[in-house]
C-alpha positions as CSV (number, residue, x, y, z in Angstrom):
1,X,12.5,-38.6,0.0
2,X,15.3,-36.1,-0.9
3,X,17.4,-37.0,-3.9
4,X,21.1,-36.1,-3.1
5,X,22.8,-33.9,-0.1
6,X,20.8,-30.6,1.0
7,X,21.5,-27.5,-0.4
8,X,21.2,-23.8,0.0
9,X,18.2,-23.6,-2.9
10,X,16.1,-26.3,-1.1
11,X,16.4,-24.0,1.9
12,X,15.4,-21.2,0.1
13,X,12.7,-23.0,-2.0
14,X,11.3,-24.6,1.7
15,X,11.2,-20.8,3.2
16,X,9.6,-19.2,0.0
17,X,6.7,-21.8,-0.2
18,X,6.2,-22.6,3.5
19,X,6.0,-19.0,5.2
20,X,5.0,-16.7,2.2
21,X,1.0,-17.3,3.3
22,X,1.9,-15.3,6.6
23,X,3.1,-12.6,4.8
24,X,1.1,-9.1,6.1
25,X,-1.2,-8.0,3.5
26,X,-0.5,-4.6,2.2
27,X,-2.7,-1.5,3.1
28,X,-4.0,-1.6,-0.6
29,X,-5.4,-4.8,-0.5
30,X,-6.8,-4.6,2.8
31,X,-9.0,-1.6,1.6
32,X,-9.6,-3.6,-1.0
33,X,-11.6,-6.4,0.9
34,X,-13.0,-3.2,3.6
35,X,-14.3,-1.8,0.4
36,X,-16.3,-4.6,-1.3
37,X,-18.7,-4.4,2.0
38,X,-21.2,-2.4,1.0
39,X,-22.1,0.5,3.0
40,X,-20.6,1.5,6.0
41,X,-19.9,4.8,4.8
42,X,-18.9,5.9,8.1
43,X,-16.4,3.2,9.4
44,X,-15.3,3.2,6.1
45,X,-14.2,7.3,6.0
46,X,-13.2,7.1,9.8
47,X,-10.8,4.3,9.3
48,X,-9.4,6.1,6.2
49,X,-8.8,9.5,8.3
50,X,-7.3,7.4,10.8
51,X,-5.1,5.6,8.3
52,X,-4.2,9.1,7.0
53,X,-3.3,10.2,10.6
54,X,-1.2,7.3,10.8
55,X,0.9,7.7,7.7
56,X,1.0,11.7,8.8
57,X,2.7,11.4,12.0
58,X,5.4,8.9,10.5
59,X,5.7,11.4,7.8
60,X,6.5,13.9,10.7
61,X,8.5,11.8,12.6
62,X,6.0,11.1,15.4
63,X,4.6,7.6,17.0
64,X,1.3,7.1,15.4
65,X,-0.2,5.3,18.8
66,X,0.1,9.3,20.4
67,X,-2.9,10.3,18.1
68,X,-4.9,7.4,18.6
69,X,-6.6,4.9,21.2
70,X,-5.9,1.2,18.9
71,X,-9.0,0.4,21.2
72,X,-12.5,-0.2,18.8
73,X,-15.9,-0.9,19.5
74,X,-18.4,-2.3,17.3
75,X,-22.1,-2.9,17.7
76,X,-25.2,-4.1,15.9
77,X,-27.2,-6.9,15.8
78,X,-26.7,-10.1,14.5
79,X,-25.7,-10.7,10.8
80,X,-23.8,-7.0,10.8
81,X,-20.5,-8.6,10.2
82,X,-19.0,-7.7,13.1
83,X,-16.4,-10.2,13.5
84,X,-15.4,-9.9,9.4
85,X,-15.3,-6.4,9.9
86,X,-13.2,-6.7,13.5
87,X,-10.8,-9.3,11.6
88,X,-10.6,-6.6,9.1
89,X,-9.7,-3.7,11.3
90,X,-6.9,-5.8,12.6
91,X,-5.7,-6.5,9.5
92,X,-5.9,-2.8,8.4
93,X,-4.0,-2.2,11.7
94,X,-0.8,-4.5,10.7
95,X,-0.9,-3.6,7.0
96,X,0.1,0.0,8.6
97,X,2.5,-1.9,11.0
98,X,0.7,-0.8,14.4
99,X,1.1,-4.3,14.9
100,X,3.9,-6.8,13.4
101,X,0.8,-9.6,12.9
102,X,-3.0,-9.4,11.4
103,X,-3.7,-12.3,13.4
104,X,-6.6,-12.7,16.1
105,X,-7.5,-13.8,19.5
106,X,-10.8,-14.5,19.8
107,X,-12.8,-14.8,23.0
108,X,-16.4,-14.1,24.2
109,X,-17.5,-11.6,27.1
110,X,-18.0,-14.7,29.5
111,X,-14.6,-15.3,29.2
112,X,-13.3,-12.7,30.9
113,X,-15.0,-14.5,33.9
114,X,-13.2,-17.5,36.1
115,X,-14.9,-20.3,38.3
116,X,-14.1,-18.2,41.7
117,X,-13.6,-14.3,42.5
118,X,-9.6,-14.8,42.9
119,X,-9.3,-16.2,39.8
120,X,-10.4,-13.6,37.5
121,X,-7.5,-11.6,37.1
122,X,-5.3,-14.3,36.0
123,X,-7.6,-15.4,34.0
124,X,-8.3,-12.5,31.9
125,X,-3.7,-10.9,31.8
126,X,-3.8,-14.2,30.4
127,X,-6.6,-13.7,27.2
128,X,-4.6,-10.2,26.9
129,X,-1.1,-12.0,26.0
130,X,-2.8,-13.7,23.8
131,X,-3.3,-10.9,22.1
132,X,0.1,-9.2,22.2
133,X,1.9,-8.4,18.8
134,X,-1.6,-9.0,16.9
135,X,-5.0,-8.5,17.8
136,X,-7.9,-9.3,19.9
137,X,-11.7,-9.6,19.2
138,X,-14.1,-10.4,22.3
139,X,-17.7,-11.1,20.9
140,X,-20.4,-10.5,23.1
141,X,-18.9,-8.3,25.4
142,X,-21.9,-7.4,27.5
143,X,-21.7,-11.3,29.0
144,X,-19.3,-9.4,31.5
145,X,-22.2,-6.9,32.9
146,X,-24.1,-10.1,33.5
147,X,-21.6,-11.3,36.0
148,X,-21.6,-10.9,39.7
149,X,-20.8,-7.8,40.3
150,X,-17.7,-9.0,42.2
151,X,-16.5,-10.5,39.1
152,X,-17.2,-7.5,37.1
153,X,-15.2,-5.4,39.1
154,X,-12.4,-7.6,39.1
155,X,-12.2,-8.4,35.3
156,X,-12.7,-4.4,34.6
157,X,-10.0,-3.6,36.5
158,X,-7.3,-5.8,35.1
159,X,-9.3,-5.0,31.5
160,X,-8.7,-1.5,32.3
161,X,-5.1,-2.1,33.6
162,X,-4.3,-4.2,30.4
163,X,-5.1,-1.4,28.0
164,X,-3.3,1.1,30.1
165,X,0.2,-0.9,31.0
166,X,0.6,-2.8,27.6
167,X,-0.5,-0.3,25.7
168,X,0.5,-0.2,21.8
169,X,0.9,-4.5,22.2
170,X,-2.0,-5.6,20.6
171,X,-4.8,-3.7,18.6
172,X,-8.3,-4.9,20.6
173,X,-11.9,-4.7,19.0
174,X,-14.8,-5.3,21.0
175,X,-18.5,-6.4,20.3
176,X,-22.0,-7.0,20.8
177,X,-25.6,-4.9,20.6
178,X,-25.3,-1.3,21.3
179,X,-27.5,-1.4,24.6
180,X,-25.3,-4.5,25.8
181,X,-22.2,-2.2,24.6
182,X,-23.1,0.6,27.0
183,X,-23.7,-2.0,30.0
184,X,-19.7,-3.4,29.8
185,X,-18.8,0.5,29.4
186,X,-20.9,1.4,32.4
187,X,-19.4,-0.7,34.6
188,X,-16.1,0.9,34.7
189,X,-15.9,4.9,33.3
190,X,-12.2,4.2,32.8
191,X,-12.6,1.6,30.2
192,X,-15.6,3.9,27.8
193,X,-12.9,6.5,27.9
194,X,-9.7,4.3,27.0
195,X,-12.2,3.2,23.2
196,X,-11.5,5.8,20.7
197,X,-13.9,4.3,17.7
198,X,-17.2,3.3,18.1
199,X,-19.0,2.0,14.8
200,X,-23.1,0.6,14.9
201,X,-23.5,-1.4,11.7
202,X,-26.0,-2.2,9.6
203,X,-26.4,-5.6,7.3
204,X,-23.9,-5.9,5.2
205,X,-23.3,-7.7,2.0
206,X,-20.5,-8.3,0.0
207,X,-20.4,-6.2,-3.8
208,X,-21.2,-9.3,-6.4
209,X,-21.9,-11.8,-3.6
């Protein structure tokens, strides 16, 4: 129970203690946590010349998101880290304020699949605004290619629309093994040309784990 009237300096002591643990991490400490993975040489120097694009074109005076596709596949088998290193890329993404939020939606390939035909559309615009002003991370992304091929279709296209009209919204990473990878891609050409990164990774482990 409060002791006297309210004043401005419990205000300011509330804001300072309640919201400071959603404060965007900077782009130094989010390469710090990318770097204590061991290996992944070349995600690691890709995501650094694509960080160094990024500060390049603000440096110039241009919009980052006309270099870049903010659309990243990853694949691998299990225990690859795919979804630390997704949540990472996201995080990486807002610490260079592509974004205005590291946080993540996360869904599954069979998810982008509804009870009946008709339904799939609404379904998946309405994964995608989750994702707006952060990021998105569908695991097992090839569950789509094992669809109907009606509901393939369907959820490709309003993929493929979603990445095209909201563009620059959300940063969205997608996952699974490589073969099951190039079986979502194949379904629509459109979508395997709107991905600009494509990483397969190896175990990781964490330096001193």
């Amino acid at each position: 129970e409060a002791e006297g009237p309210l004043t401005k300096e419990h205000f300011t002591h509330l804001i300072s203690d309640d919201f400071a643990l959603e404060k965007t991490l900077t782009p130094q400490e989010v390469w710090k946590e990318i770097d204590a993975l061991e290996g992944l040489d070349l995600l690691k120097k890709e995501l650094r010349s694509l960080c160094a694009s990024i500060d390049y074109d603000r440096e110039m005076g241009k919009d980052p998101l006309d270099s870049f596709e903010p659309y990243f596949i990853l694949d691998g088998p299990p225990g690859t880290g795919k979804t630390t290193v997704a949540r990472l890329i996201i995080k990486l993404m807002a610490a260079y304020d592509i974004i205005p939020d590291s946080g993540v939606s996360e869904s599954q390939g069979a998810d982008l699949q509804a009870g009946f035909v008709g339904q799939t559309t609404t379904k998946v615009q309405k994964l995608f605004e989750s994702m707006w002003g952060q990021g998105g991370f569908i695991d097992e992304i090839g569950g789509l290619a094992r669809a109907p091929e009606a509901f393939q279709a369907d959820a490709a296209k309003t993929v493929l629309k979603q990445m095209e009209d909201h563009r620059g919204r959300f940063i969205l990473v997608v996952a699974d093994y490589a073969d099951r990878v190039n079986e979502f891609l194949n379904i629509d050409p459109g979508i395997a040309r709107r991905f600009g990164h494509r990483f397969s990774l190896e175990p990781l482990t964490v330096e001193g784990a």
